[in-house]
N, CA, C and O atoms as a DFTB+ gen file, in Angstrom:
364 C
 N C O
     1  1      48.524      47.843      -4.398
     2  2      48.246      46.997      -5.535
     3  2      46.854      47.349      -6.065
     4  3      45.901      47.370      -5.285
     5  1      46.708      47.621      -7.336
     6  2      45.381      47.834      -7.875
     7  2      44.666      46.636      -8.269
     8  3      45.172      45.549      -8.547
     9  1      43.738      46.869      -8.265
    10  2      42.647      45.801      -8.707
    11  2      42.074      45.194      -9.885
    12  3      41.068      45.736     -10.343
    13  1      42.604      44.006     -10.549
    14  2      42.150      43.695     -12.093
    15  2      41.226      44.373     -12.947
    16  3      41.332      44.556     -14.160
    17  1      40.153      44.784     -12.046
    18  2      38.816      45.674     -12.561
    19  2      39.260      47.189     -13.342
    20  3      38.997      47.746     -14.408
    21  1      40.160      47.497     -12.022
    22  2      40.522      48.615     -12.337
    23  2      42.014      49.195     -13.680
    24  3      42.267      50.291     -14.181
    25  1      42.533      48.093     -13.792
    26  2      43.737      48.183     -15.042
    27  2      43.086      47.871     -15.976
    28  3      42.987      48.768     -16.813
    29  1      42.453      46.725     -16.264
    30  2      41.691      46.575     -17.609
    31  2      40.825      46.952     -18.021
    32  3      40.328      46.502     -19.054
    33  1      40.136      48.340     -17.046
    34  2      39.323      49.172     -17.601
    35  2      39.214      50.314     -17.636
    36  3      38.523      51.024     -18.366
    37  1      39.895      50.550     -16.843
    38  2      40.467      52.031     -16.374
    39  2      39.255      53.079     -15.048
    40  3      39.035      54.227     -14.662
    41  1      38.859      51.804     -14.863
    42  2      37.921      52.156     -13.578
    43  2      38.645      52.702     -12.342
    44  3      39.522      52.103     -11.719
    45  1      38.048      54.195     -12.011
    46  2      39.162      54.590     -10.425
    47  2      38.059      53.194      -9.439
    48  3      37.158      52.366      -9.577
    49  1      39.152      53.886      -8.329
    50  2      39.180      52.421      -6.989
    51  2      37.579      52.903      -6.676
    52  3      36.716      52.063      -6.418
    53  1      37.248      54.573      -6.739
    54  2      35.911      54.571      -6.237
    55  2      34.605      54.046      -6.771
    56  3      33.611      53.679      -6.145
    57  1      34.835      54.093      -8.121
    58  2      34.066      53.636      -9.201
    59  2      33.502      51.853      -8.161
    60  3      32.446      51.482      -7.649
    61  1      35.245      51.084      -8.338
    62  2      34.931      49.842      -8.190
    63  2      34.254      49.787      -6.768
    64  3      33.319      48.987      -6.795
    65  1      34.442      50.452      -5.375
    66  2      33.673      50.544      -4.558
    67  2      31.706      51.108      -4.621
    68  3      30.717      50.810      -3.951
    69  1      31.922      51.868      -5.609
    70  2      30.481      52.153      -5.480
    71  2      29.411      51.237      -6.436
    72  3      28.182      51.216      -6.504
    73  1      30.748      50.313      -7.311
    74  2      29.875      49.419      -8.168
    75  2      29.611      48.111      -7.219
    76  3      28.595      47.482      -7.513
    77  1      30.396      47.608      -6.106
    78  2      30.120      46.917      -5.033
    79  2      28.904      47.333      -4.245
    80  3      27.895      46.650      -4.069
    81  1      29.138      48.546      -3.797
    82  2      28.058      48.787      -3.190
    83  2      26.401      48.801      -3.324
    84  3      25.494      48.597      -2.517
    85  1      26.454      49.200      -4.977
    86  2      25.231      48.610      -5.707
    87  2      24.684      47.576      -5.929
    88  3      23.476      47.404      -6.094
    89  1      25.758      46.584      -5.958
    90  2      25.291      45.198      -6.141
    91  2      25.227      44.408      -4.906
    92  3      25.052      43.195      -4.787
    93  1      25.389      45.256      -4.057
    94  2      25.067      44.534      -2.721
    95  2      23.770      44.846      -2.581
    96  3      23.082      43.890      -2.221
    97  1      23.029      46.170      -2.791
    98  2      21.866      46.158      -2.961
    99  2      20.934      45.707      -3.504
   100  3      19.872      45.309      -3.025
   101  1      21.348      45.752      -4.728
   102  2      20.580      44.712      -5.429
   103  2      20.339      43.216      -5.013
   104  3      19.383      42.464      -5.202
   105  1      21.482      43.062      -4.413
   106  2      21.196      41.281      -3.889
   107  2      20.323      41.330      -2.858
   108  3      19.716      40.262      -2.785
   109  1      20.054      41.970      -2.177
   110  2      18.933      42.596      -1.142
   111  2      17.732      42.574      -1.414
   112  3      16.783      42.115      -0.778
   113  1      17.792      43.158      -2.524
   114  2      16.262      43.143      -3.587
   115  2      15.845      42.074      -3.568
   116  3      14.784      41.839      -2.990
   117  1      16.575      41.082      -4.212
   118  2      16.426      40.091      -4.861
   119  2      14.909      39.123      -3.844
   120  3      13.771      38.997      -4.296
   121  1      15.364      38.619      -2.538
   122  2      14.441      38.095      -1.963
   123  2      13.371      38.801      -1.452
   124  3      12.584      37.996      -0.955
   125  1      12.971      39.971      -1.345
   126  2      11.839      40.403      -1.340
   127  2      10.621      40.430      -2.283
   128  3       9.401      40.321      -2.162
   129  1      11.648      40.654      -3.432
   130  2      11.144      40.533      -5.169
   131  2      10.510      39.346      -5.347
   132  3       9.448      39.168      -5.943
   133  1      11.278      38.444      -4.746
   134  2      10.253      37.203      -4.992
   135  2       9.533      36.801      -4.645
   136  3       8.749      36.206      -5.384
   137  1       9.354      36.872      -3.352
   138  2       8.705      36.882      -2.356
   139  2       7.082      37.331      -2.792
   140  3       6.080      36.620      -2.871
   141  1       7.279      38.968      -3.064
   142  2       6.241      39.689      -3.310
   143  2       5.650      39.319      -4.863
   144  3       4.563      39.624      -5.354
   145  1       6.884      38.476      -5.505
   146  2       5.818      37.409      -6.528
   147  2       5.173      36.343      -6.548
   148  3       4.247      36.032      -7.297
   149  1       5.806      35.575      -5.459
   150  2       5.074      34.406      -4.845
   151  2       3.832      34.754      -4.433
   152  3       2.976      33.871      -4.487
   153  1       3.554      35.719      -4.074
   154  2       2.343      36.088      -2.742
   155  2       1.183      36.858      -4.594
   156  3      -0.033      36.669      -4.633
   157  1       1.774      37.458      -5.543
   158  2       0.745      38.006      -6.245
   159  2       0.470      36.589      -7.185
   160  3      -0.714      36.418      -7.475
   161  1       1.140      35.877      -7.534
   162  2       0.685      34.861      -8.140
   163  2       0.149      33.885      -7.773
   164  3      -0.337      33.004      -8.481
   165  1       0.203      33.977      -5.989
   166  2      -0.498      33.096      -5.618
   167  2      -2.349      33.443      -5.553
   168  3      -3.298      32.678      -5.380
   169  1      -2.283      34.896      -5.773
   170  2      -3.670      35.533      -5.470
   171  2      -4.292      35.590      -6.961
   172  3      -5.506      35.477      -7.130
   173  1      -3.359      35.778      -8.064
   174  2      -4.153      36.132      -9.173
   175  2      -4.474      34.220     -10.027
   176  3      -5.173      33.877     -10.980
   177  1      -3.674      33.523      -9.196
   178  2      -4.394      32.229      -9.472
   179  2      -3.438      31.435     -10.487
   180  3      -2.265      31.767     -10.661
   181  1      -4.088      30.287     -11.181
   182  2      -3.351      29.723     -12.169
   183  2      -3.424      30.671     -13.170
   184  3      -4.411      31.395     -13.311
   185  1      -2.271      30.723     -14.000
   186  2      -1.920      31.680     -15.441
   187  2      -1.353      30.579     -16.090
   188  3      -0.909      29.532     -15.621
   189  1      -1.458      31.072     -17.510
   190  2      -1.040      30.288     -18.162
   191  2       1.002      29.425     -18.228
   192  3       1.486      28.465     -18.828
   193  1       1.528      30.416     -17.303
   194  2       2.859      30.093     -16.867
   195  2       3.181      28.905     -15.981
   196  3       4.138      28.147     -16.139
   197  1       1.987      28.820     -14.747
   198  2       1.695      27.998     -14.047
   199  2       1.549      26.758     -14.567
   200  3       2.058      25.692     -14.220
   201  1       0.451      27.137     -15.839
   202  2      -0.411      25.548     -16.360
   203  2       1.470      25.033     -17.222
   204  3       1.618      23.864     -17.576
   205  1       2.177      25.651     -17.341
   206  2       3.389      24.851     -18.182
   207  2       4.133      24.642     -17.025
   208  3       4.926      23.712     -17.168
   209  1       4.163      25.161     -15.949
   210  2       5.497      24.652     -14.974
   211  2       4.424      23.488     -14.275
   212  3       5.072      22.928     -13.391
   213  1       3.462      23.093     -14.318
   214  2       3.260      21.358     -13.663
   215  2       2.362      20.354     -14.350
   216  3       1.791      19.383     -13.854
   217  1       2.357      20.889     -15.864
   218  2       1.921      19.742     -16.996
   219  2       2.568      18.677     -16.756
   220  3       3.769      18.808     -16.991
   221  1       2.155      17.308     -16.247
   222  2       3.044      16.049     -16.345
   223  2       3.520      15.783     -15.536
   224  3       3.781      14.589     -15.391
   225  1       4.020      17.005     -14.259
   226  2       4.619      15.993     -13.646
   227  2       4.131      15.980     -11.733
   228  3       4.728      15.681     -10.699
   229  1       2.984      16.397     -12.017
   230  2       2.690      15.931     -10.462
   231  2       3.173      16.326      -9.002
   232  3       2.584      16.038      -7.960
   233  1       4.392      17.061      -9.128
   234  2       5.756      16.955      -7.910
   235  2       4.736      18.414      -7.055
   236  3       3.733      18.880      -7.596
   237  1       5.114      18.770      -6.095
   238  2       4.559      18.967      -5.049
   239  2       5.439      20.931      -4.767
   240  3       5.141      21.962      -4.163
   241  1       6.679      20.386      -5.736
   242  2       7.175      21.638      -5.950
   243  2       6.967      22.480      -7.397
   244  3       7.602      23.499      -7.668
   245  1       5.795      21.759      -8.417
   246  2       5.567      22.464      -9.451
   247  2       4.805      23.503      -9.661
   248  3       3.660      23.426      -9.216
   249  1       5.133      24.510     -10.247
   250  2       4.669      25.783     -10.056
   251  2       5.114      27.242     -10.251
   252  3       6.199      27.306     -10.829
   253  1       4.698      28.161     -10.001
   254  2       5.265      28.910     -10.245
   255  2       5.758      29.350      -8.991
   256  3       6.900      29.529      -8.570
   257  1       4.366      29.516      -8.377
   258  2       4.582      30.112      -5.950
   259  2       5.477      29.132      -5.433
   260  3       6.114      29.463      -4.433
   261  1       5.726      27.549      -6.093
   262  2       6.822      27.176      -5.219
   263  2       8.375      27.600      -5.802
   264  3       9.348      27.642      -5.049
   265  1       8.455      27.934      -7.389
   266  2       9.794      28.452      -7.354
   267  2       9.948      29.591      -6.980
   268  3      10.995      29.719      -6.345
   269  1       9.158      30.829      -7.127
   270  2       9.277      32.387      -6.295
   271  2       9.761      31.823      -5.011
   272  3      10.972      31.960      -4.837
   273  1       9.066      31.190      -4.022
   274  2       9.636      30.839      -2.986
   275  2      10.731      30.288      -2.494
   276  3      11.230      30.513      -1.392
   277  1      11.201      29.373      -3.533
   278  2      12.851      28.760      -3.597
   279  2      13.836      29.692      -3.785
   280  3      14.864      29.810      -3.118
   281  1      13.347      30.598      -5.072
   282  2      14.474      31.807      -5.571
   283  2      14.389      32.595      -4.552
   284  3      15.331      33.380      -4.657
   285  1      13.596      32.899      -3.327
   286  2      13.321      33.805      -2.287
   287  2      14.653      33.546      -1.256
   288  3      15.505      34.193      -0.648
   289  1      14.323      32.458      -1.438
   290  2      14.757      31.422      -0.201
   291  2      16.295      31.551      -0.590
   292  3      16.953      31.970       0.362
   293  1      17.084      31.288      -1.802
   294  2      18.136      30.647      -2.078
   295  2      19.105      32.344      -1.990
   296  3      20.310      32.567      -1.871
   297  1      18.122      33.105      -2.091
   298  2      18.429      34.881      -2.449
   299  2      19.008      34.747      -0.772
   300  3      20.224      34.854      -0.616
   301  1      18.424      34.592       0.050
   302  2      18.359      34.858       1.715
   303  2      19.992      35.411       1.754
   304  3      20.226      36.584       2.047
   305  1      20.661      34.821       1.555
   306  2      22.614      34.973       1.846
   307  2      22.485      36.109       2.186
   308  3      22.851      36.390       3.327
   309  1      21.988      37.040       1.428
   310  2      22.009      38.354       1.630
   311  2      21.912      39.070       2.900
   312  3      22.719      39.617       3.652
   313  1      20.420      38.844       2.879
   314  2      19.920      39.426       4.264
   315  2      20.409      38.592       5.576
   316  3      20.182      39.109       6.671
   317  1      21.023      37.415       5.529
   318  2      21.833      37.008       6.658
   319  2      23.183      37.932       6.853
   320  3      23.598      38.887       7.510
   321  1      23.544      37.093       5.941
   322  2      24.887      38.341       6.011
   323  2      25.051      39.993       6.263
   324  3      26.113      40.597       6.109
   325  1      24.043      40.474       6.595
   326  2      23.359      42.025       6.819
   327  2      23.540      41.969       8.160
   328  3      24.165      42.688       8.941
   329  1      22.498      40.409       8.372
   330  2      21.690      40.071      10.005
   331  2      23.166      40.517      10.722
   332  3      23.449      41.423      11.506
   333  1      23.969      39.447      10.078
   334  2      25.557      38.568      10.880
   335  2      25.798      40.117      11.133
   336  3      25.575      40.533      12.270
   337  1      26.287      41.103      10.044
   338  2      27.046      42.436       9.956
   339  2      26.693      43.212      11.606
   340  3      27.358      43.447      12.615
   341  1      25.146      43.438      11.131
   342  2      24.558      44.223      12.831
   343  2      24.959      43.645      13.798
   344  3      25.473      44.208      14.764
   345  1      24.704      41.876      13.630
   346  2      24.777      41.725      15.419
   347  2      26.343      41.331      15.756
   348  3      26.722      40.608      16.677
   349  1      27.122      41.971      14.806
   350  2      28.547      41.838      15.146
   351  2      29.010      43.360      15.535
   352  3      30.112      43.512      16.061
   353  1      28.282      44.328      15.312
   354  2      28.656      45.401      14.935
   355  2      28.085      46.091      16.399
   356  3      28.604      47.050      16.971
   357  1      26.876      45.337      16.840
   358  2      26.224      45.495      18.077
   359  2      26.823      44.386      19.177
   360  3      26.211      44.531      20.235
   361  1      27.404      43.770      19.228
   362  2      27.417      42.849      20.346
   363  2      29.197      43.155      20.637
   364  3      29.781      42.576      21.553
């Protein structure tokens, strides 16, 4: 049985495997990326991006270093699911 991807676009099966495989990488990216923005914005200080994410409202998560860190955080699936892969692959 072929794969929706592949009839309505005329994508071969390898295509759709190596376009998986990319975007698994990329999701990989993802929490380091933020990470390593949390950590430069926390050094280059308040910017003017900052002064609009906690005008008004006080909360403890406003900011810019606490959402890099959430989007870091929420990215993780990834690199668990990597973790899970090895220590299934090893044990």
């Amino acid at each position: 049985m072929t794969s929706p991807a592949g009839v309505a676009t005329g994508v071969s099966r390898d295509g759709v495997v190596a376009a998986r495989h990319l975007a698994r990488w990329l999701a990989l990216a993802a929490t380091p990326t933020f990470a390593i923005m949390a950590v430069v914005t926390a050094m280059l200080g308040n910017g003017a991006a900052d002064m609009l994410c906690t005008a008004g409202h006080g909360s403890v998560l406003g900011g810019m270093v606490p959402m890099y860190l959430l989007m870091s955080a929420f990215h993780a699936s990834a690199w668990l699911r990597l973790i899970s892969e090895w220590r299934g692959a090893a044990g």
